[in-house]
C-alpha atoms as an extended CHARMM CRD file, in Angstrom:
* protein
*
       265  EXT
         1         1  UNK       CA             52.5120000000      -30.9290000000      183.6790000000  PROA      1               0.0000000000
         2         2  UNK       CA             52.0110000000      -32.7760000000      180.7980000000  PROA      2               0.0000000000
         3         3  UNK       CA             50.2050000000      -31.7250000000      178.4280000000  PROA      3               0.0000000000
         4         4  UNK       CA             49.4190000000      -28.1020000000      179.9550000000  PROA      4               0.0000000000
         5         5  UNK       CA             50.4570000000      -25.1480000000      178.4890000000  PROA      5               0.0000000000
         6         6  UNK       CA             52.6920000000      -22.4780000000      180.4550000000  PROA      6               0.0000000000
         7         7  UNK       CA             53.0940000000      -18.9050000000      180.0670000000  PROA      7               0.0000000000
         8         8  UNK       CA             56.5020000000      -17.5290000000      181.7290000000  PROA      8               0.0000000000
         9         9  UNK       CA             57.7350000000      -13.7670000000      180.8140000000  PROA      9               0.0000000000
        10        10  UNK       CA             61.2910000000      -12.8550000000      181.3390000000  PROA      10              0.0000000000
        11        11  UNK       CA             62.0090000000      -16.1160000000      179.6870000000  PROA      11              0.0000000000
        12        12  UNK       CA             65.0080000000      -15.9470000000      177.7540000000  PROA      12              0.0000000000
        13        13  UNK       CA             67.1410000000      -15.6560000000      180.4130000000  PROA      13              0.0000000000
        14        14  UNK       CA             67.7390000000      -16.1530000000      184.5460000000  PROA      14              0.0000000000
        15        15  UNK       CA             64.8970000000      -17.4250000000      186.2730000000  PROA      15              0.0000000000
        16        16  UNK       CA             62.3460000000      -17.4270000000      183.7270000000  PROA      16              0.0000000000
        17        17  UNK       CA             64.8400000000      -19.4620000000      181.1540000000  PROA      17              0.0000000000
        18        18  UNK       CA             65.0390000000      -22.2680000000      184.4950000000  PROA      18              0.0000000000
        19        19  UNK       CA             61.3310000000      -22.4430000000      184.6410000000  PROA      19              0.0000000000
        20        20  UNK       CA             60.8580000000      -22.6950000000      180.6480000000  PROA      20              0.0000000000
        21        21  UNK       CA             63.1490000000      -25.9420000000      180.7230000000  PROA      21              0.0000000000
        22        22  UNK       CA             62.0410000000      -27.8540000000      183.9000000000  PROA      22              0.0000000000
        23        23  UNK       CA             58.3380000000      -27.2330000000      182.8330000000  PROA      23              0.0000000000
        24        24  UNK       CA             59.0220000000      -28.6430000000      179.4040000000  PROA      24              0.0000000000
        25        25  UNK       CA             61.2930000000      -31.4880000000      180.7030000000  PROA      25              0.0000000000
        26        26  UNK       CA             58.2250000000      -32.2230000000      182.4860000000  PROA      26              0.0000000000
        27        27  UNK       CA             55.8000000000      -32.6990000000      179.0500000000  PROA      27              0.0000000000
        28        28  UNK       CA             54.3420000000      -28.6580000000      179.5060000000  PROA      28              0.0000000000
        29        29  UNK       CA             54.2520000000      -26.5420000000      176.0480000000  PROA      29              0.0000000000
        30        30  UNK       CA             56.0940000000      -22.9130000000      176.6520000000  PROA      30              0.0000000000
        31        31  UNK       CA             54.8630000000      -19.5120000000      175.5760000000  PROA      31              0.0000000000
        32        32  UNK       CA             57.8210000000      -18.2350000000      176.1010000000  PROA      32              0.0000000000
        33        33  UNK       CA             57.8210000000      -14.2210000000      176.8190000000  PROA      33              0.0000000000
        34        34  UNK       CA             60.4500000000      -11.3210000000      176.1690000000  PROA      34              0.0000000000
        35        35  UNK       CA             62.0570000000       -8.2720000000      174.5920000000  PROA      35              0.0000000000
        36        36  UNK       CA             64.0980000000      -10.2680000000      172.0730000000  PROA      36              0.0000000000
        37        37  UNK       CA             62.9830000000      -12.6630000000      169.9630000000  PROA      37              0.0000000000
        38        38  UNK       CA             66.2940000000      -14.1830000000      168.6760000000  PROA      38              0.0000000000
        39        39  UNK       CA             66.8320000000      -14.6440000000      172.5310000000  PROA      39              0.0000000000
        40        40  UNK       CA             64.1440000000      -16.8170000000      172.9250000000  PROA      40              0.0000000000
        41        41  UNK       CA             64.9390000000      -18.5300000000      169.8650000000  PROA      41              0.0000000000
        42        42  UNK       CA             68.3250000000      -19.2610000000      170.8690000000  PROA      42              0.0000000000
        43        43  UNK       CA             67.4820000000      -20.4060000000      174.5420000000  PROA      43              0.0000000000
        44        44  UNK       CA             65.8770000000      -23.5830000000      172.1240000000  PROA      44              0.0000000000
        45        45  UNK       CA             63.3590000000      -25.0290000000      174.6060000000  PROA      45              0.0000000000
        46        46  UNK       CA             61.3720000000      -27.8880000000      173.3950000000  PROA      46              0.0000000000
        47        47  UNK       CA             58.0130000000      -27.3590000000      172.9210000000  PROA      47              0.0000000000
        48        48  UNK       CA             58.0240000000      -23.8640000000      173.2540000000  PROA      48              0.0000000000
        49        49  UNK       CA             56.2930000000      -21.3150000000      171.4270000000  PROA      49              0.0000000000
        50        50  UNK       CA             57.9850000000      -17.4550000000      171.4640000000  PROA      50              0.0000000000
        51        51  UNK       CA             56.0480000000      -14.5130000000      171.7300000000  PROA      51              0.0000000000
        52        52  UNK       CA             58.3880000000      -11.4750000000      171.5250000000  PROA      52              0.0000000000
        53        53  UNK       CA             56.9570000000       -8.5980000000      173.5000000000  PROA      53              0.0000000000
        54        54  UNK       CA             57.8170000000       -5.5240000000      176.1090000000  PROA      54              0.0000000000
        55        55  UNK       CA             55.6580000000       -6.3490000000      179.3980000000  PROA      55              0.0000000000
        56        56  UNK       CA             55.5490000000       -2.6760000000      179.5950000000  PROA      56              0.0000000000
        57        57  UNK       CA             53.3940000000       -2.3900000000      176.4870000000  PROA      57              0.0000000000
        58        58  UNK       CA             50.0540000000       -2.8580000000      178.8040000000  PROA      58              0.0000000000
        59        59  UNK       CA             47.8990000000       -2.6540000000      175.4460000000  PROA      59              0.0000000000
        60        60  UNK       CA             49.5070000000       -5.7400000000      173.6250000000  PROA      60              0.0000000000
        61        61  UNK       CA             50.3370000000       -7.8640000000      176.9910000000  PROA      61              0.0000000000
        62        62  UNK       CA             46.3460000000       -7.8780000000      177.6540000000  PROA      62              0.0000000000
        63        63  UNK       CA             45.8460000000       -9.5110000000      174.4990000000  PROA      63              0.0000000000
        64        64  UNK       CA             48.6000000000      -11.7370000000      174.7000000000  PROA      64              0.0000000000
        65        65  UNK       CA             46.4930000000      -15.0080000000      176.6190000000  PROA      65              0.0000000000
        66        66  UNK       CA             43.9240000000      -15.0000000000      173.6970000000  PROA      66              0.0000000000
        67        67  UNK       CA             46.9700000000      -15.1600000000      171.5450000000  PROA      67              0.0000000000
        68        68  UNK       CA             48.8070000000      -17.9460000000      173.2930000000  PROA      68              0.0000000000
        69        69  UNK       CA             44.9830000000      -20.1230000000      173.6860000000  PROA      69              0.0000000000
        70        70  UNK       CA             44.6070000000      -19.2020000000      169.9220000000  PROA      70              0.0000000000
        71        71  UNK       CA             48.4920000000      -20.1540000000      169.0450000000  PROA      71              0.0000000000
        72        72  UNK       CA             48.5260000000      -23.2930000000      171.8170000000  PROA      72              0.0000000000
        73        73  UNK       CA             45.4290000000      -24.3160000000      172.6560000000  PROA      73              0.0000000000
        74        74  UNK       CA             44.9780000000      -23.3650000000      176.1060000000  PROA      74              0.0000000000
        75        75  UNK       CA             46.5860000000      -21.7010000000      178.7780000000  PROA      75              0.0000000000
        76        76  UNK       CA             46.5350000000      -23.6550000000      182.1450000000  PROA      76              0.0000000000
        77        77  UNK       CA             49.8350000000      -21.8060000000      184.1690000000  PROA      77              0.0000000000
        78        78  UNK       CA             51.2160000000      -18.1710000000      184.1240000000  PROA      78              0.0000000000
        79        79  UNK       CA             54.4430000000      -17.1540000000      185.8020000000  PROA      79              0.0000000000
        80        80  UNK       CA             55.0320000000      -13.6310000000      185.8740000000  PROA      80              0.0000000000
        81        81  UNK       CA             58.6980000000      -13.4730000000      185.8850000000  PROA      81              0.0000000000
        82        82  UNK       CA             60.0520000000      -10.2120000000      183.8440000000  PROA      82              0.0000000000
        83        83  UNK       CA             61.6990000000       -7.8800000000      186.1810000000  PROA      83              0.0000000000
        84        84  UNK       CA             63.4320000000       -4.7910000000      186.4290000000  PROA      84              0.0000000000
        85        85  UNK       CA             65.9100000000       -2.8800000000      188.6740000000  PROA      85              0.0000000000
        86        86  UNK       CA             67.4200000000        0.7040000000      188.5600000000  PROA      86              0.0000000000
        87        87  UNK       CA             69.5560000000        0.6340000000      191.4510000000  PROA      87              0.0000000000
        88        88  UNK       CA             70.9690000000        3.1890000000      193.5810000000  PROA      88              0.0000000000
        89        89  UNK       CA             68.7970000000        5.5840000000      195.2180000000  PROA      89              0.0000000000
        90        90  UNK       CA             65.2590000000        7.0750000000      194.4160000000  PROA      90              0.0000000000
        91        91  UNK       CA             66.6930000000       10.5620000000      194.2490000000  PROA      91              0.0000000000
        92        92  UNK       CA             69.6170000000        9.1530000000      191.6690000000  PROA      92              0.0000000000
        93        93  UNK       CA             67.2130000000        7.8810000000      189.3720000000  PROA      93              0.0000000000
        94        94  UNK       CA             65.1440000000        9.5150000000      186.7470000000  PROA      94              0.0000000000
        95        95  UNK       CA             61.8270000000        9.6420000000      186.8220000000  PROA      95              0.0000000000
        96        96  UNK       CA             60.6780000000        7.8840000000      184.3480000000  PROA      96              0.0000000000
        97        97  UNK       CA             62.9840000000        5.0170000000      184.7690000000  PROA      97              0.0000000000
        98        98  UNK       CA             61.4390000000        4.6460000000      188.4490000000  PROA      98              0.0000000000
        99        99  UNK       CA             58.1180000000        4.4870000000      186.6950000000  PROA      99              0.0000000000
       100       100  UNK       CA             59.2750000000        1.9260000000      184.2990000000  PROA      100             0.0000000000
       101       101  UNK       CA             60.1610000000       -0.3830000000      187.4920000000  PROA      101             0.0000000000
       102       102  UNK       CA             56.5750000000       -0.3170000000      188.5830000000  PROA      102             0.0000000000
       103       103  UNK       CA             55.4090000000       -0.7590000000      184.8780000000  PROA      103             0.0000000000
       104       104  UNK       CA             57.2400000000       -4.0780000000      184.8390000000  PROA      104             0.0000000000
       105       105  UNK       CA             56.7810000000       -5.0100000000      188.1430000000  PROA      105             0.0000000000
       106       106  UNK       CA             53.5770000000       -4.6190000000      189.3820000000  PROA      106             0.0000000000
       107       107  UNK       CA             51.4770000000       -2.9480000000      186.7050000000  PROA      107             0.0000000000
       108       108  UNK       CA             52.5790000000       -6.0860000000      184.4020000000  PROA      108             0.0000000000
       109       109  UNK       CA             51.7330000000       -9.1770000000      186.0490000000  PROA      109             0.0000000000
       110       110  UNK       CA             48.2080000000       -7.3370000000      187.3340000000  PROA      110             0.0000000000
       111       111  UNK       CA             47.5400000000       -6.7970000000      183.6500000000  PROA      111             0.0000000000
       112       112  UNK       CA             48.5750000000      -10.0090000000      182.7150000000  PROA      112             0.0000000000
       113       113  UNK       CA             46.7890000000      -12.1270000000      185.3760000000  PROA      113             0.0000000000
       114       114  UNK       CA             43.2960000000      -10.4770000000      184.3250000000  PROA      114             0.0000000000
       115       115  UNK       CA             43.7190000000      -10.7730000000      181.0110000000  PROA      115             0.0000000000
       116       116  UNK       CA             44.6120000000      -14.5040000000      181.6110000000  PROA      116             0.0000000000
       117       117  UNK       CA             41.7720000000      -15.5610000000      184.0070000000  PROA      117             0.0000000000
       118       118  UNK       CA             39.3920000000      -15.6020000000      181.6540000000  PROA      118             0.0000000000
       119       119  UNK       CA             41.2580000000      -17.8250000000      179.2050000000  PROA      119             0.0000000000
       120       120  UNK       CA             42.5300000000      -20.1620000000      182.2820000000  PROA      120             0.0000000000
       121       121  UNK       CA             40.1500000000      -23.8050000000      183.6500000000  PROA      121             0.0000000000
       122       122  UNK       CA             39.8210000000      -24.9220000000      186.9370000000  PROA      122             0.0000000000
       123       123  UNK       CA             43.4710000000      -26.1970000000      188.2450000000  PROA      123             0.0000000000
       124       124  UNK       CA             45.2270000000      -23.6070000000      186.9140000000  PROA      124             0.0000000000
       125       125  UNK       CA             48.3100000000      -21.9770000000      188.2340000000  PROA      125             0.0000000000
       126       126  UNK       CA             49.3830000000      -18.4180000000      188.5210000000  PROA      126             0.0000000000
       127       127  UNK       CA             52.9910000000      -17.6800000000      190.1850000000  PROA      127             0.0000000000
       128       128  UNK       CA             54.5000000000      -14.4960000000      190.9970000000  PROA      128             0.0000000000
       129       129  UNK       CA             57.7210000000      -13.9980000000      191.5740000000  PROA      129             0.0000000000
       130       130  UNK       CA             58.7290000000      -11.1800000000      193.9070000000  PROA      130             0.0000000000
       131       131  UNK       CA             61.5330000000      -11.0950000000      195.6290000000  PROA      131             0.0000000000
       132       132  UNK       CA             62.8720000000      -10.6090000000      199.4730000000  PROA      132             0.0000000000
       133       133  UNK       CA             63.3230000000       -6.7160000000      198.4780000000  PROA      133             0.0000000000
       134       134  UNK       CA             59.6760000000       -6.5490000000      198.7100000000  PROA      134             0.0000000000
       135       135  UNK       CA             59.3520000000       -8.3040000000      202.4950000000  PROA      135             0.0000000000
       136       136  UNK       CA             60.6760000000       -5.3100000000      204.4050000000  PROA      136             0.0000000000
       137       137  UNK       CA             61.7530000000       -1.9300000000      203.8810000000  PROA      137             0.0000000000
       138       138  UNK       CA             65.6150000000       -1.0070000000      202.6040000000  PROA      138             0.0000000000
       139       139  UNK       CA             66.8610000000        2.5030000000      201.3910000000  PROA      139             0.0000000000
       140       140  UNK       CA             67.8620000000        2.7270000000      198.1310000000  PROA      140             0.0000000000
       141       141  UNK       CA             65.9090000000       -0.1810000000      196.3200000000  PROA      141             0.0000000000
       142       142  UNK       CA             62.6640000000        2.1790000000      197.6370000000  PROA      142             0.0000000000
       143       143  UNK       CA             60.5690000000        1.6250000000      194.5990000000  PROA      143             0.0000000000
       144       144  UNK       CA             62.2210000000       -1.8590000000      193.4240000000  PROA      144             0.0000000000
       145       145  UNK       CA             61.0910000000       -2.8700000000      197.3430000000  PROA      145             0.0000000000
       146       146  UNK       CA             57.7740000000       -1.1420000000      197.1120000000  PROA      146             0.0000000000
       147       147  UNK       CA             56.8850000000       -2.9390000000      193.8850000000  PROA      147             0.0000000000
       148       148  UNK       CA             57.5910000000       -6.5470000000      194.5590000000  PROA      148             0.0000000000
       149       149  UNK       CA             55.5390000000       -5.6630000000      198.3180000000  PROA      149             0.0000000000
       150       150  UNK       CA             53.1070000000       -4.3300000000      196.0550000000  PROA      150             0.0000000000
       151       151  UNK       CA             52.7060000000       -7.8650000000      194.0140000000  PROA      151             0.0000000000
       152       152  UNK       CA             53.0040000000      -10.2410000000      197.3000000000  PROA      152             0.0000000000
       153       153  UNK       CA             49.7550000000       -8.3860000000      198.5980000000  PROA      153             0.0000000000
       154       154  UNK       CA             48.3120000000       -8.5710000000      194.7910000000  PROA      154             0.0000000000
       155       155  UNK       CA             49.2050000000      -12.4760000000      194.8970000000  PROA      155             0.0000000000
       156       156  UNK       CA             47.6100000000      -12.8040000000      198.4880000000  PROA      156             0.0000000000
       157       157  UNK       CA             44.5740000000      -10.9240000000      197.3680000000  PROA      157             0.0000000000
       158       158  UNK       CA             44.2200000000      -12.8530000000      194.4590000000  PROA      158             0.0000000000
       159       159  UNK       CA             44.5010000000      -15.9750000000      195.9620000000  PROA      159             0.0000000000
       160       160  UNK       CA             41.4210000000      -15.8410000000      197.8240000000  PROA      160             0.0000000000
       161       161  UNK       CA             39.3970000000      -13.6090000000      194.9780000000  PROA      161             0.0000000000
       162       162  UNK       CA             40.4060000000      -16.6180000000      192.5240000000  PROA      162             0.0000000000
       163       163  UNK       CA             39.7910000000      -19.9160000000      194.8540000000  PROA      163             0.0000000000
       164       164  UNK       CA             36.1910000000      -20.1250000000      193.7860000000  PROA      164             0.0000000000
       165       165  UNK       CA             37.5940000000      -20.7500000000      190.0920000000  PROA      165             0.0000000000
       166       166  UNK       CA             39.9750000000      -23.2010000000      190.9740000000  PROA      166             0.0000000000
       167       167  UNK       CA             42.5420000000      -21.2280000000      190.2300000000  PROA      167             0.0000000000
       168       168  UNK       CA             45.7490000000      -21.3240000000      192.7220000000  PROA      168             0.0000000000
       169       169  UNK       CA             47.9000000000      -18.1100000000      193.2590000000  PROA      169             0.0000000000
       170       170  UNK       CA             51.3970000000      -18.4460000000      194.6420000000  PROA      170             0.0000000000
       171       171  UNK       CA             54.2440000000      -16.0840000000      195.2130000000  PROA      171             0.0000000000
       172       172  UNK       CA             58.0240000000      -16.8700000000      195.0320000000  PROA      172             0.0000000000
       173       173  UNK       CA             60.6100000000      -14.2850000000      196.7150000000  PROA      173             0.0000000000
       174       174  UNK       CA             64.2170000000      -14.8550000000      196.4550000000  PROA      174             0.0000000000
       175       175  UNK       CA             66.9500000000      -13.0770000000      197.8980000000  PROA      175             0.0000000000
       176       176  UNK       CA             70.0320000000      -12.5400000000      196.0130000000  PROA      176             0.0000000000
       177       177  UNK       CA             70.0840000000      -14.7720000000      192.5360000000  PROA      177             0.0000000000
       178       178  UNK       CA             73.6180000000      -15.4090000000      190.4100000000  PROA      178             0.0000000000
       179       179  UNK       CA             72.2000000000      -14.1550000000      187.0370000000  PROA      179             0.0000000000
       180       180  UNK       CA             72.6800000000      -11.5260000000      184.9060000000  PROA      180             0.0000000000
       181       181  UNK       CA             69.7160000000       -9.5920000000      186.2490000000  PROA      181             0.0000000000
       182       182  UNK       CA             71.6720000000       -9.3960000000      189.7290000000  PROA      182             0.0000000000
       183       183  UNK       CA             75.0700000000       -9.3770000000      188.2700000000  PROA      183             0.0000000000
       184       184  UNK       CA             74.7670000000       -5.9950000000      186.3550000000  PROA      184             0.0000000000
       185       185  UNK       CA             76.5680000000       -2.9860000000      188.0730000000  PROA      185             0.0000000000
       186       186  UNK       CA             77.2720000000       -5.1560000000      191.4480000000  PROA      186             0.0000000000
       187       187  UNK       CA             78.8030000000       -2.0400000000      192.8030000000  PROA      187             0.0000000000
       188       188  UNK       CA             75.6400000000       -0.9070000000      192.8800000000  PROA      188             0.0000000000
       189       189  UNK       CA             74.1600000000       -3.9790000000      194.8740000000  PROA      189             0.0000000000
       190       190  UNK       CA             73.4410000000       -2.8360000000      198.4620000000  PROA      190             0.0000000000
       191       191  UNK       CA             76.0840000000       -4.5600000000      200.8920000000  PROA      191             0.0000000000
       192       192  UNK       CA             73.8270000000       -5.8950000000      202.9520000000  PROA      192             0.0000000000
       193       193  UNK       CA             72.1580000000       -8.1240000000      200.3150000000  PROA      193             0.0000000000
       194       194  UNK       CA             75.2870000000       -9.6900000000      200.6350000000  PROA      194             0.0000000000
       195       195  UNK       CA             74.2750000000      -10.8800000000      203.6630000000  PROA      195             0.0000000000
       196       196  UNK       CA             72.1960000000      -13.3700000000      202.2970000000  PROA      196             0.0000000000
       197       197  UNK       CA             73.4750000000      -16.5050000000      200.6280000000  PROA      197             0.0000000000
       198       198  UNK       CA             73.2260000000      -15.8280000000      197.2380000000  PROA      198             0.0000000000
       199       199  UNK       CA             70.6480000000      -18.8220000000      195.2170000000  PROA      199             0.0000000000
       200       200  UNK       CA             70.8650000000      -19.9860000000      191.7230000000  PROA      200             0.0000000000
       201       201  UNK       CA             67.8640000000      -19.7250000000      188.9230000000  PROA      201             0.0000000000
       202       202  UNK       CA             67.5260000000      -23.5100000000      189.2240000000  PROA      202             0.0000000000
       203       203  UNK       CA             66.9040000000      -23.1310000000      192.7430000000  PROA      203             0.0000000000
       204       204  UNK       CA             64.6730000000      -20.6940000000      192.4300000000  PROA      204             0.0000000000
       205       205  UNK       CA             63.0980000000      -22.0790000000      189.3160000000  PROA      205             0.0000000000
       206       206  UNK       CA             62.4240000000      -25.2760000000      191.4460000000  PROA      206             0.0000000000
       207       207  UNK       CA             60.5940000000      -23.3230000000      194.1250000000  PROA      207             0.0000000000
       208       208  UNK       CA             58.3750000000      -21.5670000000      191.4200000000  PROA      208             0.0000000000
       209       209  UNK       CA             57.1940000000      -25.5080000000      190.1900000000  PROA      209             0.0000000000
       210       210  UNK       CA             57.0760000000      -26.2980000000      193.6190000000  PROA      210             0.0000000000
       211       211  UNK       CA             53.9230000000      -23.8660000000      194.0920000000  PROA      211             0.0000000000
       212       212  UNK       CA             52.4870000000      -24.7820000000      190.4670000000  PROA      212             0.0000000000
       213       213  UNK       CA             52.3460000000      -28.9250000000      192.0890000000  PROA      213             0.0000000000
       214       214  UNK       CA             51.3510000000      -27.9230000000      195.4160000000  PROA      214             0.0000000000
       215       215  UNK       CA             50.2240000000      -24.3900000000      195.5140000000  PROA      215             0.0000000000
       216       216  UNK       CA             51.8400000000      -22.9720000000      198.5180000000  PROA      216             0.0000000000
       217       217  UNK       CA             50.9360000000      -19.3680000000      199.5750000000  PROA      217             0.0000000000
       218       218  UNK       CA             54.6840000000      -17.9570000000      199.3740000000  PROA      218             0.0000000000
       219       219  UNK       CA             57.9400000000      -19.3950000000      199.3690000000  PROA      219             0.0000000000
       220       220  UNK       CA             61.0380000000      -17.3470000000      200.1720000000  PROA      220             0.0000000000
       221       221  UNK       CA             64.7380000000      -18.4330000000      198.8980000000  PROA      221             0.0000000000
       222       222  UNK       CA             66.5700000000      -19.0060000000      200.9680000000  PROA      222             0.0000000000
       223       223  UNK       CA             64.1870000000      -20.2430000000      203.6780000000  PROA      223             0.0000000000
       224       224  UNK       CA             66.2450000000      -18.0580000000      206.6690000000  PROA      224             0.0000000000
       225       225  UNK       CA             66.4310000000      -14.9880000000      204.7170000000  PROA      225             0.0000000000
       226       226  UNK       CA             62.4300000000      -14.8840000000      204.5450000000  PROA      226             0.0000000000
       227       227  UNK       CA             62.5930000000      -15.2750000000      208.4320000000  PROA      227             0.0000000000
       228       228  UNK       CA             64.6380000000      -12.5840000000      208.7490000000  PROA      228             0.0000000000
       229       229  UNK       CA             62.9800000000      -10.2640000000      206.4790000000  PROA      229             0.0000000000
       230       230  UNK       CA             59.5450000000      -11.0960000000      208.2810000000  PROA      230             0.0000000000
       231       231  UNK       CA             61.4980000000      -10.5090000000      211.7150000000  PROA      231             0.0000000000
       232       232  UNK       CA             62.4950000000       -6.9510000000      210.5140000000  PROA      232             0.0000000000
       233       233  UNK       CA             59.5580000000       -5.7390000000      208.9280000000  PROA      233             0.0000000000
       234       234  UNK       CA             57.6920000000       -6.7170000000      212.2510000000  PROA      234             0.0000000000
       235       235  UNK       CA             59.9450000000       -5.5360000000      214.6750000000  PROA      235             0.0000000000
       236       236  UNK       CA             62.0540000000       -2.1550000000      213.0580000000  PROA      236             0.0000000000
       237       237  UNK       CA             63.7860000000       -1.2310000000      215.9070000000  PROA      237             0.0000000000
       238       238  UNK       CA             65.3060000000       -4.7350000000      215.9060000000  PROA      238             0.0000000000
       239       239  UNK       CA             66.1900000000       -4.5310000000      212.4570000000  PROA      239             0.0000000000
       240       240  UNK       CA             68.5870000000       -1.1270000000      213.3110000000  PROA      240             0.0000000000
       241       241  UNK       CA             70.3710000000       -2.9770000000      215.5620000000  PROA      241             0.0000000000
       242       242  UNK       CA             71.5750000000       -5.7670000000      213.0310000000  PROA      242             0.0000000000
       243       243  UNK       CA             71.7960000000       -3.7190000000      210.0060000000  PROA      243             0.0000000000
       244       244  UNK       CA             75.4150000000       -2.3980000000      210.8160000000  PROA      244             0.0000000000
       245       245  UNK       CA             77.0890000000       -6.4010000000      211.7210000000  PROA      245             0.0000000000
       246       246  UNK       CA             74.7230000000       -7.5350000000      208.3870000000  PROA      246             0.0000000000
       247       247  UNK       CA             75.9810000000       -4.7340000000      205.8320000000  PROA      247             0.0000000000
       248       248  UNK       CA             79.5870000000       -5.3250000000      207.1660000000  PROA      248             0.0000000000
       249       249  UNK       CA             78.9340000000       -9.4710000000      206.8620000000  PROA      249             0.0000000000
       250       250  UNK       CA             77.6770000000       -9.0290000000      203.3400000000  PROA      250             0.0000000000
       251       251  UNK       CA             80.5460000000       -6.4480000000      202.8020000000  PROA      251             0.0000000000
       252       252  UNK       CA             82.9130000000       -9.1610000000      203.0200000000  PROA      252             0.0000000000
       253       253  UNK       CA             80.7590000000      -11.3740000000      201.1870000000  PROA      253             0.0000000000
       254       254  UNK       CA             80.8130000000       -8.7570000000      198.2470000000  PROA      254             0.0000000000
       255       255  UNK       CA             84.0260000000       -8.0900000000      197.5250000000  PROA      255             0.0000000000
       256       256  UNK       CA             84.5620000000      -11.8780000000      197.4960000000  PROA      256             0.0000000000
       257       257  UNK       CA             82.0930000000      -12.3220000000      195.0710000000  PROA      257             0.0000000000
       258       258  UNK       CA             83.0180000000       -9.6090000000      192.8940000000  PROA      258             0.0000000000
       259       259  UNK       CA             86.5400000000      -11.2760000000      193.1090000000  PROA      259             0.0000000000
       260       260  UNK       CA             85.5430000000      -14.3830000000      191.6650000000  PROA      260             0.0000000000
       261       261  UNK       CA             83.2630000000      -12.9160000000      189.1200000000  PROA      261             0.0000000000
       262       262  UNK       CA             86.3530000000      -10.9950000000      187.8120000000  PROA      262             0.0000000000
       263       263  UNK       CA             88.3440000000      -14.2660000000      187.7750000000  PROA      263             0.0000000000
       264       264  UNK       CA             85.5870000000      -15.7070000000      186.0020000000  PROA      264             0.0000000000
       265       265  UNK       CA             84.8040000000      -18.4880000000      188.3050000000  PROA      265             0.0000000000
């Protein structure tokens, strides 16, 4: 990594923060993406370089690789990182708001990874990261599900459109991850995500530079929970039958992890 220069949205906080510091502990320059600039400022990453801006502004994130090549010199990795979840129901959420989900998303990071091709050189790295949500089909997270599917099948096709540059596509999707992203209205959080053990940004963070070294396909965290996923996407009738013993597992698991939350542990 040393040397290269990384572009991670959804950086000042969560996963993207993780990724920001274990590239630059490893000698990459950060262009550090997000909302808030005095975030990014504060998160204090060596080397890093902060470009405040709203992925869902599709006019200024196309010009933002030129930027970062004109700012840094080059642009050799992208992790598309920046997320967003309205929970609850499709019905129960406004319209606009489920639109905003796909804006950040999907419609981001395919903006983003054509504007950055251009500015990338052979070895580069792009990484997604998606999540488990987007594996097999839940009720409630309908659209937050459908968009992360949506950008594993963009990062396959990619993949193979991109090979002839010598540029490597990988996707990361996690389950469950202790940040603030999933920590926000946990009522909310369907009980059978519970199910799952529940991963920390550094671990996920650690998968995401595992792709950027090696450049595998997809990784899921946690390994099991991708096998399961895969299991009940290809086999729905199977999936029925475990659903009720999984949501009442990660029932359980819920209100103990609300329980330490509230105790602050």
């Amino acid at each position: 990594m040393n040397g290269k220069v990384a572009l991670v949205t959804g950086a000042s906080a969560g996963i993207g923060l993780e990724v920001s510091r274990r590239l630059a502990a490893l000698g990459a320059r950060v262009a550090m993406v997000a909302r808030t600039e005095s975030k990014l400022r504060e998160a204090n990453v060596p080397g890093s370089e902060v470009f405040p801006l709203d992925v869902k502004d599709l006019a200024a994130l196309q010009e933002l690789p030129s930027k970062v090549v004109a700012r840094m010199g080059g642009l050799d990795i992208v992790v598309n990182n920046a997320g967003l979840h309205h929970r609850g129901p499709a019905l129960g959420i406004a319209p606009l708001d489920l639109a905003d989900m796909v804006a950040v998303n999907l419609s981001a990071p395919v903006v983003l990874t054509r504007a950055a091709v251009p500015c990338m050189k052979r070895g580069g790295s792009i990484v997604n990261v998606a999540s488990l949500a987007g594996m097999v089909p839940m009720r409630n997270p309908a659209t937050y599900g459908a968009t992360k599917m949506g950008l594993r099948c963009f990062s396959r096709a990619m993949r193979d459109e991109l090979s002839p540059l010598g540029i490597r596509v990988s996707c990361v999707s996690p389950g469950p991850v202790d940040t603030g992203f999933f920590g926000e209205e946990l009522e909310r959080v369907n009980d059978i995500t519970f199910s799952q053990p529940i991963s920390t940004a550094g671990e996920v963070a650690d998968k995401v530079l595992e792709c950027i070294r090696e450049g595998a396909e997809e990784i899921a965290v946690p390994w099991m929970g991708g096998k399961l996923c895969t299991l009940g996407y290809l086999s729905p009738k199977l999936l029925s039958l475990l659903r009720p013993g999984m949501e009442r597992r990660g029932a359980r698991n819920k209100a103990r992890y609300i329980a330490r939350k509230r105790a602050g542990k």
